[in-house]
C-alpha positions as CSV (number, residue, x, y, z in Angstrom):
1,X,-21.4,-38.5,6.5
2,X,-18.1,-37.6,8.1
3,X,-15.9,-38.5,5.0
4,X,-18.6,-36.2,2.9
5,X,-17.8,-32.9,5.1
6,X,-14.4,-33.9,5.0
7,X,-14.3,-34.0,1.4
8,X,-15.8,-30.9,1.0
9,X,-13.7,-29.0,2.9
10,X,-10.9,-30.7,1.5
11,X,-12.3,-28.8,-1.7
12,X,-13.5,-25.7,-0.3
13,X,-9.6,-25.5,0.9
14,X,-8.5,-26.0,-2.3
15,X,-10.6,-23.7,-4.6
16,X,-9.9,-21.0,-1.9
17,X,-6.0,-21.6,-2.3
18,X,-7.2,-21.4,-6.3
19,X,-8.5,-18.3,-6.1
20,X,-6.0,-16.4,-3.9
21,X,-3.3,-17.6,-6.5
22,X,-5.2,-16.0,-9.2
23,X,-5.6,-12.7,-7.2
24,X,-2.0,-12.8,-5.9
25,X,-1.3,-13.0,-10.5
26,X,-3.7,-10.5,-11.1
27,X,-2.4,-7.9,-8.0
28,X,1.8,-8.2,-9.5
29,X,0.6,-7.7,-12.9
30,X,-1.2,-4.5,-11.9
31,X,2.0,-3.9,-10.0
32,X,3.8,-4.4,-13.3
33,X,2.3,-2.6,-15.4
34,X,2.4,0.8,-13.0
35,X,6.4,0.1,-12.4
36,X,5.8,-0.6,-8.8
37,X,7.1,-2.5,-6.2
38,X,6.7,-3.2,-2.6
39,X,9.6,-3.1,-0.2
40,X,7.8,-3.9,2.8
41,X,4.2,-3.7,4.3
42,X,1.6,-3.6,6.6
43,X,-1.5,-2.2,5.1
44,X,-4.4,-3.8,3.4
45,X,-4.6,-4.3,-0.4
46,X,-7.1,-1.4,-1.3
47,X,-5.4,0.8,0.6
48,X,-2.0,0.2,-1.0
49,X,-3.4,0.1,-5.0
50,X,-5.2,3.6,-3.2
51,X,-1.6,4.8,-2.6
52,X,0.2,3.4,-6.0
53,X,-2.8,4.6,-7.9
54,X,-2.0,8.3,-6.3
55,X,1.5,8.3,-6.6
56,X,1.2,7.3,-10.0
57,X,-1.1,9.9,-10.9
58,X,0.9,12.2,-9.2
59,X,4.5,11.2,-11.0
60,X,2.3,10.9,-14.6
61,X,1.6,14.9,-14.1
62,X,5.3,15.7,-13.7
63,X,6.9,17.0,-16.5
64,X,10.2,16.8,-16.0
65,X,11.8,16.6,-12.7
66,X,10.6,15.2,-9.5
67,X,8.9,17.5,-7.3
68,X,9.2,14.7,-4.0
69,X,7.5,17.6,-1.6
70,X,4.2,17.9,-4.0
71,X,4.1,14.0,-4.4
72,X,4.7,13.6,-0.5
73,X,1.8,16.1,0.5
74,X,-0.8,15.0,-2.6
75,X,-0.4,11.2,-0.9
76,X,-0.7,12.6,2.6
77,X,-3.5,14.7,2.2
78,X,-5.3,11.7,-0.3
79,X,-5.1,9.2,3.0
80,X,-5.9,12.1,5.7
81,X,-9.0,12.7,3.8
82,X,-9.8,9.2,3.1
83,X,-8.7,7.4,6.0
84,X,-8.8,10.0,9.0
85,X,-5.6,11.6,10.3
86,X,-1.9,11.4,11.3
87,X,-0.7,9.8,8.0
88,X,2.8,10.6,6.8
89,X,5.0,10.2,3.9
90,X,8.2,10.7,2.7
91,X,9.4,10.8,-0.8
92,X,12.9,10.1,-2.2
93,X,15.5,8.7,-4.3
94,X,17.8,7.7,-1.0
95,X,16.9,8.0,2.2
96,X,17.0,6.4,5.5
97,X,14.4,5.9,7.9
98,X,12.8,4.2,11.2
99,X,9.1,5.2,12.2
100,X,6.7,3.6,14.6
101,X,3.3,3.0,12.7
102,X,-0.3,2.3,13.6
103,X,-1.2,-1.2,13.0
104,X,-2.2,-1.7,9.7
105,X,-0.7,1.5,8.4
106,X,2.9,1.2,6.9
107,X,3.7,1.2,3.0
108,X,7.1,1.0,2.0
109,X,7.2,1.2,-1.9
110,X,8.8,2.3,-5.2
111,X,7.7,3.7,-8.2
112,X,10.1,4.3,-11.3
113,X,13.1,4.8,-9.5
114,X,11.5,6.9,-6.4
115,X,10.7,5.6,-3.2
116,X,7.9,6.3,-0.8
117,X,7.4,5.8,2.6
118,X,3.9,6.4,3.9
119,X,2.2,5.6,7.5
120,X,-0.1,6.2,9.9
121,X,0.4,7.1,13.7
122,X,-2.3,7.2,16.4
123,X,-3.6,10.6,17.3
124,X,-4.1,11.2,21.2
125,X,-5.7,14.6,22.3
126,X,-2.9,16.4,24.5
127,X,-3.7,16.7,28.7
128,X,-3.6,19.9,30.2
């Protein structure tokens, strides 16, 4: 009976590692086709096609030049609203930059040719 679970989860293994391929095809070609790339991360997947899907949105309804301030506050306020406080974003062509993050809360992407930097930091009420 020992060679049977064996066998199974010898399977199990591999149809998972099957299927996470498939998703890791399916999540760059969604990537693709929005002109997106990620530079670095620490945030769970709906959260970041949350942010791309924003930004996008946001770029989309430009005409003409970049307005980085109203793309920075639509994504902040979008994640405030959707995922409690203290997020933060900066929006750019070149910038530099080295923030502390809460964990699970750091996107580093581009979009076109504009980078965004958004995170989240913990919120402590102040002592008196």
């Amino acid at each position: 009976m020992e060679g049977a679970e064996e066998e199974l989860e010898r399977r199990s293994k591999f149809l998972n590692g099957l299927i996470q391929k498939k998703k890791a095809i399916e999540q760059q070609e969604q990537h693709d086709r929005m002109n997106v790339r990620v530079r670095a991360c620490d945030m769970p997947l709906p959260l970041q096609n949350c942010a791309f899907r924003c930004a996008r949105d946001q770029l989309d309804s430009m005409p003409g030049k970049l307005d980085s301030k109203r793309l920075a506050l639509a994504l902040k306020k979008e994640f405030d609203s959707s995922y409690g406080p203290a997020w933060h974003c900066i929006v750019g062509t070149s910038f530099g930059s080295y923030v502390t993050h809460s964990l699970g809360g750091f996107l580093y992407f581009s979009i076109d040719k504009v980078y965004i930097l958004l995170f989240k930091t913990a919120v402590e009420p102040l002592e008196h």
